[in-house]
N, C-alpha and C positions, 0 to 999 in steps of 0.2 A: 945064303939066302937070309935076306934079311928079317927081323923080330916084329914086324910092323902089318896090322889089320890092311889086309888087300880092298875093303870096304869103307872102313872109315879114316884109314892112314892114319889112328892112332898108333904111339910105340910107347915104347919102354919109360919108367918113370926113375928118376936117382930118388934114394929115400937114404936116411942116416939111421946106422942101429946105434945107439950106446951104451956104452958099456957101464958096470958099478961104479968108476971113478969117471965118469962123462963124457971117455974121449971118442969122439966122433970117427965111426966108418962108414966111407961110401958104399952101397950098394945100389945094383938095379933091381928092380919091381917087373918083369916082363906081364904081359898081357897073358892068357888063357887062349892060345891060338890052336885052332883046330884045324884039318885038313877037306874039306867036302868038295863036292862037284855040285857045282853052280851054275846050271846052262851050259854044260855040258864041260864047261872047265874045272879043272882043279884049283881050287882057290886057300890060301891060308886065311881066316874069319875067326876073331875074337867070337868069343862066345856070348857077348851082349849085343852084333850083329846079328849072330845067329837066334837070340830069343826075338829078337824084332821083326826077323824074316818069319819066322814060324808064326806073330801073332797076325802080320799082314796077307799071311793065307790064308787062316783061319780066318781070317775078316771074307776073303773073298770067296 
């Protein structure tokens, strides 16, 4: 299963750590992905989908 918001199809980010002498390592950044049922599905949703779904109810 892939690492990628089922809502807004963002994914993963490459970031560089470095170290005391500068040398550069790859890593990824994964997103904050959560599991909910979303009309009646199971969905994986970044958690910045999910504050936007919660302010658009509360709107209605």
């Amino acid at each position: 299963m892939s690492r990628v918001c089922e809502s807004c199809s963002r994914g993963s980010l490459l970031s560089v750590s470095r170290s005391h002498s500068n040398i550069a390592t790859k890593h990824r950044q994964f997103l904050n992905l959560q599991v909910k049922k979303i009309g009646g599905k199971r969905r994986r949703i970044c958690t910045n989908c999910l504050k936007t779904l919660a302010k658009k109810a509360r709107k209605v």
